[in-house]
C-alpha positions in Angstrom: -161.5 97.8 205.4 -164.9 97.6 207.8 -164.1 96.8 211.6 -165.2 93.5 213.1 -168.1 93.8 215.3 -167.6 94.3 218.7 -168.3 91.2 220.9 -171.2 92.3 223.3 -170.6 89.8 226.1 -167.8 88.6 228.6 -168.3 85.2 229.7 -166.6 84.4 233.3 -166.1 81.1 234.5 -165.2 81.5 238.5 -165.3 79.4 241.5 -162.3 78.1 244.4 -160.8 74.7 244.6 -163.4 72.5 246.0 -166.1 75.3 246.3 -169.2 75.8 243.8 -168.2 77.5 240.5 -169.7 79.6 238.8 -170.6 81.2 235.0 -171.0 84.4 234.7 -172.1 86.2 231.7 -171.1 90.3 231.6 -172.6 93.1 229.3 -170.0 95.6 227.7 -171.8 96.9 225.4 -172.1 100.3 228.1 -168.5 102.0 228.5 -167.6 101.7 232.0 -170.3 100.5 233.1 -170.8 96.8 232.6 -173.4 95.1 234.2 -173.6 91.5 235.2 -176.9 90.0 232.7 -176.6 86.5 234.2 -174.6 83.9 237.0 -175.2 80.2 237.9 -173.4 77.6 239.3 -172.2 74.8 237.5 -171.8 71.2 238.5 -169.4 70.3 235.6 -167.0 68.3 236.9 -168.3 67.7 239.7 -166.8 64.3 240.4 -163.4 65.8 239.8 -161.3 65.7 243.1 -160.5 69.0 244.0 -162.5 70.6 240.9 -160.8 74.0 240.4 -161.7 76.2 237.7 -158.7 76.6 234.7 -159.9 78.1 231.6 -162.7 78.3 229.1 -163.0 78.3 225.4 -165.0 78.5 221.8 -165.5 75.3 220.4 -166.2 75.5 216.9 -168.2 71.6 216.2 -170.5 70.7 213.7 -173.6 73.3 213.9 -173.5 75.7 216.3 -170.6 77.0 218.4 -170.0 76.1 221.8 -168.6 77.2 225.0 -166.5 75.1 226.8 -164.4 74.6 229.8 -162.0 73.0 231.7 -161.4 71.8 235.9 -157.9 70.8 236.8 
């Protein structure tokens, strides 16, 4: 039976409660050596008091997949 390909990328989602949070996308594709390809903040949730990052996930909708995430 063929392997499943390998996912590429890491996606981060990062930040402190009440501090700007961030997205962070990683390269593994180079053993032991992964390299950070791209990081922004985010203002998602932004009207959430105390906006802490808690978790992210694949959402499979209509189309095209997409990433989301969650503040607690």
């Amino acid at each position: 039976m063929p392997r499943p390909p390998r996912s590429r990328y890491a996606y981060l989602l990062e930040g402190q409660r009440e501090n700007p949070s961030y997205l962070t996308t990683v390269d593994l594709n180079d053993v032991g050596n992964s390299t950070v390809v791209d990081r922004f903040t985010t203002t998602a949730g932004q009207s959430l008091p105390g906006r802490e990052p808690e978790g992210m996930a694949i959402w499979r909708s209509p189309g095209a997949p997409r990433l989301a995430f969650g503040f607690h």
